[in-house]
C-alpha positions in Angstrom: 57.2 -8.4 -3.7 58.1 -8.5 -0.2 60.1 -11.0 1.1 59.3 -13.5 -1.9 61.9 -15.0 -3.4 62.9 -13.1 -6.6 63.1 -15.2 -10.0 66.1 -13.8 -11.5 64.9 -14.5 -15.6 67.7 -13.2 -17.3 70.1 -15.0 -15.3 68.3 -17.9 -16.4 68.2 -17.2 -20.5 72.0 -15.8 -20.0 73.6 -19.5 -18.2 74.8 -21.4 -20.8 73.8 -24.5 -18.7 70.1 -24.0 -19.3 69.6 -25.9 -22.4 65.6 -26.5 -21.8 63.2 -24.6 -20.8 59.5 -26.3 -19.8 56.3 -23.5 -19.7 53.6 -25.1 -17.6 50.2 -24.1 -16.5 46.4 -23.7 -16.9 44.6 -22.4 -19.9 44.2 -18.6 -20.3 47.3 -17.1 -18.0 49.3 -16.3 -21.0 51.6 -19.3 -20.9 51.9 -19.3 -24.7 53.0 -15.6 -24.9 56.0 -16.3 -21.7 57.5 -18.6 -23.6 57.3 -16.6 -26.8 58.1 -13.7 -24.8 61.3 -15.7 -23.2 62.1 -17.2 -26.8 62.8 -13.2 -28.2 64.8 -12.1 -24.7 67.1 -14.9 -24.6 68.1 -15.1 -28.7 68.7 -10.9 -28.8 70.7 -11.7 -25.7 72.7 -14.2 -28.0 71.4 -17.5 -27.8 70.1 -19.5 -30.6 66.8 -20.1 -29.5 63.9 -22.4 -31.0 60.0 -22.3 -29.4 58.3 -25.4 -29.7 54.7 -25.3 -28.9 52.5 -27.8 -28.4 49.4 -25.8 -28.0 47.8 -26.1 -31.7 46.8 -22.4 -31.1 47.8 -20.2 -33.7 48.5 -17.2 -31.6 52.3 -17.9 -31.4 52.6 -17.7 -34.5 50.9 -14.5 -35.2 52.8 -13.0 -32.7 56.0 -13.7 -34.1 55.1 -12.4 -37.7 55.1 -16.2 -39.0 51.4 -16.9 -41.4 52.1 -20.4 -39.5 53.9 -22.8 -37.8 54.4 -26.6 -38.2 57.0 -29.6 -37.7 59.9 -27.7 -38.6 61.8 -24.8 -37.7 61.1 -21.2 -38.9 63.3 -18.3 -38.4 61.3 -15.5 -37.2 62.6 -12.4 -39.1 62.8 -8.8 -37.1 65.1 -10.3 -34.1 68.0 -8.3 -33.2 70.7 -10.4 -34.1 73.7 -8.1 -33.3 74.3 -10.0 -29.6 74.9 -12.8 -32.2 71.3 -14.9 -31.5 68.5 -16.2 -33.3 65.2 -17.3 -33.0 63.4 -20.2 -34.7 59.5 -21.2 -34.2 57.9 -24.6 -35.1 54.4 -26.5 -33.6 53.9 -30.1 -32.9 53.0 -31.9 -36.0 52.2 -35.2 -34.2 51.0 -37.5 -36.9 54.1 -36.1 -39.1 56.6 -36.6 -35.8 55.3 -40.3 -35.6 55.6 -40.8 -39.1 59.5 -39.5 -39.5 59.8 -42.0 -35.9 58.3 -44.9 -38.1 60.5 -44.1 -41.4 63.8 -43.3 -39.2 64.3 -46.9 -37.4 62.7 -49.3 -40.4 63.5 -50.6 -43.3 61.5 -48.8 -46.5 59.6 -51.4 -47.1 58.0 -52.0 -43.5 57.8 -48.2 -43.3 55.4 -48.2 -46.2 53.0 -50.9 -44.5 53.2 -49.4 -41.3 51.9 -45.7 -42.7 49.5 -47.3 -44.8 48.1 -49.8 -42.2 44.7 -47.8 -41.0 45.4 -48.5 -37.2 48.5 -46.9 -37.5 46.7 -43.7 -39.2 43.9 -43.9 -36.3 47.0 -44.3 -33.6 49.2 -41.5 -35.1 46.4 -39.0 -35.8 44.7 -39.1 -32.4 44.9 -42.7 -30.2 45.1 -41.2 -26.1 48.6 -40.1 -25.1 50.1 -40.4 -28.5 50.7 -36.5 -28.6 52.2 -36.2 -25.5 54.6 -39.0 -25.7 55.6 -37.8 -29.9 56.4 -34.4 -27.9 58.8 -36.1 -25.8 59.6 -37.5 -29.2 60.3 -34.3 -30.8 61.9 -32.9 -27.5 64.6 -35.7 -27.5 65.2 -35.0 -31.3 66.1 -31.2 -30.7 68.3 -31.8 -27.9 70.2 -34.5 -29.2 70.7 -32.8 -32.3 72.6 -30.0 -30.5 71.9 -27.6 -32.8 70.2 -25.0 -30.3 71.6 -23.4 -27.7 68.0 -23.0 -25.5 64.6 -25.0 -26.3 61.6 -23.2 -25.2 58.6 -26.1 -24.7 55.1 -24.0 -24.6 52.9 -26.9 -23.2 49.4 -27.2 -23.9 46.9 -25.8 -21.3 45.6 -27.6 -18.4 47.1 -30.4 -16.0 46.9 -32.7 -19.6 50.7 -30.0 -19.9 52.0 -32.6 -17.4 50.9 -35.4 -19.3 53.9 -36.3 -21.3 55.6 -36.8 -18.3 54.1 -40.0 -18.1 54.4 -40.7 -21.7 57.3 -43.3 -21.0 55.3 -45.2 -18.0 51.9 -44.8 -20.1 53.6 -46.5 -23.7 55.2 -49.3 -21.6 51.3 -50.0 -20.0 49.9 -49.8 -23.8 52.9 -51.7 -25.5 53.0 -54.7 -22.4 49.1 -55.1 -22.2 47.2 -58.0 -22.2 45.2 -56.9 -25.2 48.8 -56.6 -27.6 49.5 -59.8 -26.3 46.6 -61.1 -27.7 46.7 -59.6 -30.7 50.5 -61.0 -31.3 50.8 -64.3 -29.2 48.7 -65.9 -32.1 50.8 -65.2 -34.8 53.8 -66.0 -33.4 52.4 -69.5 -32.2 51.4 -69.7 -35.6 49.1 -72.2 -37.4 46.7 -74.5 -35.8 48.9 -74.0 -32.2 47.6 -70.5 -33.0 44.1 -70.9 -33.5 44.3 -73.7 -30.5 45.1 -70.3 -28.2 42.9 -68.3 -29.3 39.9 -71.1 -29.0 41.0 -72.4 -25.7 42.7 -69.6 -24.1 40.5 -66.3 -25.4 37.0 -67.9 -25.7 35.6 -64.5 -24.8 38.1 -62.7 -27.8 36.3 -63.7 -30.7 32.3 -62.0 -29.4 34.3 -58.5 -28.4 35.7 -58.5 -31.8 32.6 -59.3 -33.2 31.4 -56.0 -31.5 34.1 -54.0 -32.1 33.7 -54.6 -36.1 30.0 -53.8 -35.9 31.3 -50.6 -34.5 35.1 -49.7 -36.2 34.3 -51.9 -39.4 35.7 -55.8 -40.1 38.8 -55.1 -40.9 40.1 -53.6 -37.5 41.3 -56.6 -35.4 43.2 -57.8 -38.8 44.6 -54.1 -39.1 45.6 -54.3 -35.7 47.4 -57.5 -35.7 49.0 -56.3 -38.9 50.2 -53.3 -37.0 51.8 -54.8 -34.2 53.8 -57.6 -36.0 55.2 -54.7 -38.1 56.0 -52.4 -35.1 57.5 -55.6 -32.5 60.4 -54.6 -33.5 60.3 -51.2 -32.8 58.9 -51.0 -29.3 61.9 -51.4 -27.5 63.0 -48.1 -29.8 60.6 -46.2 -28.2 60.6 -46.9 -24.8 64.1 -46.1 -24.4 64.2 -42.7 -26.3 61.2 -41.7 -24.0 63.2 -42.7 -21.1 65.9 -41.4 -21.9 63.7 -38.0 -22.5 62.6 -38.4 -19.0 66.0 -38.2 -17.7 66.6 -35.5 -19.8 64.2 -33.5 -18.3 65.3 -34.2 -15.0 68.7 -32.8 -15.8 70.1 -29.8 -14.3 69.9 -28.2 -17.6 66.2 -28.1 -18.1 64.2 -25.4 -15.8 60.8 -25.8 -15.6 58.4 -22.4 -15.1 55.0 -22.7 -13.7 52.8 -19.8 -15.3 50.1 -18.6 -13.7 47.6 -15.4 -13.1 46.9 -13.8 -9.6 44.0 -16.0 -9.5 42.5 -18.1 -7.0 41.9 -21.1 -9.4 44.9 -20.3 -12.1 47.6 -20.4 -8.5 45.5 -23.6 -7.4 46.5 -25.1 -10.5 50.1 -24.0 -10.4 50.0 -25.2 -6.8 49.3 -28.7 -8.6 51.9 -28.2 -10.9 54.6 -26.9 -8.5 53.8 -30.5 -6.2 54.1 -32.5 -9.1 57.2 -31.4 -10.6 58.6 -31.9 -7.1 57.5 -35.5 -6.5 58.9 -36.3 -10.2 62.2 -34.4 -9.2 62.2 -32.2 -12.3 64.0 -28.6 -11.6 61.5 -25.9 -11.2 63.2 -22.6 -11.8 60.3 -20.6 -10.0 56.8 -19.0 -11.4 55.8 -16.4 -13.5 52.9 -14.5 -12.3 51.5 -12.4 -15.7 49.1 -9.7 -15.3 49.3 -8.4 -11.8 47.6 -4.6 -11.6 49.7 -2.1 -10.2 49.2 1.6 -9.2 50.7 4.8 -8.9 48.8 5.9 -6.4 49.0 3.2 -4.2 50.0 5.3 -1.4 45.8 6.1 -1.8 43.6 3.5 -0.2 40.3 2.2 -1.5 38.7 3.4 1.9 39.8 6.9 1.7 39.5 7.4 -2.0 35.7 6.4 -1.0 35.4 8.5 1.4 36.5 12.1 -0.4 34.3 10.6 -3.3 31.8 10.6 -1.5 32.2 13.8 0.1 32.3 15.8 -3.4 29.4 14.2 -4.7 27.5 15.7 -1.2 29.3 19.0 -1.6 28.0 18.9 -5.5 24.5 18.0 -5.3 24.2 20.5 -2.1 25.6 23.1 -4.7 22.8 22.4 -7.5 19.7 24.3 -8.0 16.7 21.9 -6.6 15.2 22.3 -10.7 18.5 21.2 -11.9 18.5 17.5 -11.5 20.2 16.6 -14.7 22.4 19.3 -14.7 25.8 18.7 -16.8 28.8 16.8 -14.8 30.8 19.3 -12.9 34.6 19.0 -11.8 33.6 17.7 -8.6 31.4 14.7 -10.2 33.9 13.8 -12.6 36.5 13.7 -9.3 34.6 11.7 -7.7 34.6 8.9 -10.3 37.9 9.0 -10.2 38.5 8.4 -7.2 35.7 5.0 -7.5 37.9 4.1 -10.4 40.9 4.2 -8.3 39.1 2.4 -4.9 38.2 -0.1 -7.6 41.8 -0.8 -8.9 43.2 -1.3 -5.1 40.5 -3.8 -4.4 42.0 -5.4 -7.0 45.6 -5.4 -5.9 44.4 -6.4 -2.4 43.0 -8.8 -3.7 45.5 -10.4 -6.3 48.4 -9.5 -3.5 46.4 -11.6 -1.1 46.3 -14.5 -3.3 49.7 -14.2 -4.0 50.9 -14.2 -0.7 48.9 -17.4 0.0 50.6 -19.2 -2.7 53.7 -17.9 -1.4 52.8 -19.3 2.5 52.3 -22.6 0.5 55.6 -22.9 -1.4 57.8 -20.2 0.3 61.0 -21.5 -1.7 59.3 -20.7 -5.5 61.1 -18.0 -7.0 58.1 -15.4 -8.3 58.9 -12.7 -11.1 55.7 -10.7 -11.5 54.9 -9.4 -14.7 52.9 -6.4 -14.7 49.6 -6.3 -16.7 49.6 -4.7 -20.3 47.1 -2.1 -21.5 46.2 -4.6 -24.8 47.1 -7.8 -26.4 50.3 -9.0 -27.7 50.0 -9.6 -31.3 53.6 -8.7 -32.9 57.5 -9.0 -31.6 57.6 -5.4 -29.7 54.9 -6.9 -27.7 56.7 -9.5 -27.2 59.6 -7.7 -26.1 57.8 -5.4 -23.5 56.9 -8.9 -21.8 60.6 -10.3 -21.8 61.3 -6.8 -19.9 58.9 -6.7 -17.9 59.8 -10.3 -16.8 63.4 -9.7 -16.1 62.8 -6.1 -14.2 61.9 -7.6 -10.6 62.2 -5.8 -7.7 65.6 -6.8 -5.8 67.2 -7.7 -9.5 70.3 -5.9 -10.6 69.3 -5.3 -14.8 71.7 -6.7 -17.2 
């Protein structure tokens, strides 16, 4: 890796000050299989471990033995518990997670109206930003609940893995609007002082409503209303958990890893992350680069393993009889495949190394560990191990 800083992974897992650990990063780079990967390493190095992902893809489960995943916490079977560790899996339920939020910090009886009020379902199951800030939700929850020695977060794909960092800012814009204020200021002037504000002071309120009942059905602005006089009370409640999440993030406990492939676009994109996570001062521990290409033969370069391919393919056709043209593949044919094969493999390292190198020019203090390329897919716990090794044997790293 050159003169790259080295991401030191097991030191990492091992410090008992690194309570949270954040996965970032674009779709595709194997993000979801890291922090899997990380989950397994750190609890049979004994830590009691739970992997929360947020990416409703199933493949975390599978990979950890589980038939699936959901709001709670599933011991994966098959970990080596000797070191004293465990491991426990769950996914984002984030209708369920608002839900337990609503039946937590209300009384039974407002609970019941708020879960049954349709807004609320249409909010909970799907409203913009809601699944991002009920992560920060769930986040907070797990953490103060002190129960787990590291949380893994496996973050959905894309920049939208950054979203919940906003979740606090974003429910304070929704919950402070002028359109909740709307909804509430005329029940709480009440009576004809009420219906005064809304005729004098929203003239315009009454013909989008009209509109948005031909399009959501006539019950929505009532729903609505209904919805927000039963949360009031509650939005102060949220706003400070997902602050105090925020902070908790911040924290010298939580490490954040950018994951990324030796890419142009996928190290673009963890170039975006890497600037964010600086300007919101959240601790990046460094990147993990999955499926770089090595080579044994690397001492062979693409231009001379052309050339002597060349060369036998000359010296083999000038050996054939001229009435032979389809002759069967001799030793010095199949050679000379080989040897494109191999030419073929260092333009990829050249060019992966290249790309690399210019991330590296870019953020010179981001710790890299490498993670060599596997010859499949990881589907089951060895798999799973083989990545936690591979991440924690860098160059320059002393093995634990």
């Amino acid at each position: 890796m050159g003169t790259l800083p080295v991401l030191d992974v097991d030191a990492l897992l091992d410090d008992p000050g690194t309570r949270i650990v954040v996965c970032c990063g674009a779709g595709g780079v194997g993000k979801t299989t890291t922090a899997a990967a990380l989950g397994v390493r750190a609890a049979e190095r004994g830590r009691k471990v739970v992997v929360l992902t947020i990416d409703p893809a199933r493949r975390l489960a599978q990979s950890m033995g589980l038939t699936e995943l959901d709001n709670t916490p599933r011991r994966v079977e098959g970990v080596d518990g000797a070191p004293g560790g465990e491991l426990h899996a769950m996914m984002l339920d984030m209708k369920r997670t608002f839900d337990e939020i609503v039946e937590a910090h209300t009384d039974p009886e407002r609970a019941r109206a708020i879960l049954e009020n349709p807004f609320y379902q249409s909010l909970s199951a799907g409203f913009a930003g809601t699944q991002e800030y009920m992560a920060m939700e769930k986040l907070g929850q797990l953490r103060a609940g002190d129960e787990w020695d590291l949380i893994v977060v496996d973050t959905p794909p894309s920049r939208s893995a950054l979203d919940f960092l906003d979740a606090p800012k974003r429910l304070g814009s929704f919950l402070d609007g002028r359109f909740i204020r709307l909804l509430t200021a005329p029940a709480k002037a009440g009576g004809r002082a009420g219906m005064r504000f809304v005729n004098l002071g929203v003239s315009g309120l009454s013909v989008f409503t009209g509109l948005l009942n031909k399009l959501l059905g006539t019950g929505l602005l009532r729903d609505m209303q209904t919805f927000v006089a039963a949360m009031d009370t509650m939005f102060g409640g949220f706003r400070t958990r997902a602050d105090a999440t925020y902070r908790l993030l911040q924290a010298p406990g939580t490490a954040f890893l950018v994951v990324a492939a030796p890419e142009r676009d996928a190290l673009r994109e963890a170039a975006y992350f890497v600037e964010r996570l600086a300007a919101d001062r959240m601790p990046l521990a460094g990147l993990v680069l999955n499926r770089m290409h090595g080579s044994e033969a690397a001492h062979l370069s693409a231009e001379r393993a052309l050339a002597a391919a060349e060369n036998l393919e000359e010296d083999d056709i000038a050996g054939l009889p001229e009435d032979s043209p389809s002759a069967p593949a001799t030793a010095e044919r199949l050679a000379a495949g080989m040897l494109r094969l191999h030419a073929e493999r260092m333009h990829v390292l050249a060019r992966e190394r290249r790309t690399r190198d210019r991330f590296a020019a870019l953020h010179p203090e981001v710790p890299v560990a490498e993670v060599a390329a596997l010859p499949g897919d990881v589907h089951d716990l060895e798999g799973l191990r083989a990545i936690g090794g591979r991440l924690a044997e860098q160059p320059g790293v002393e093995p634990a």
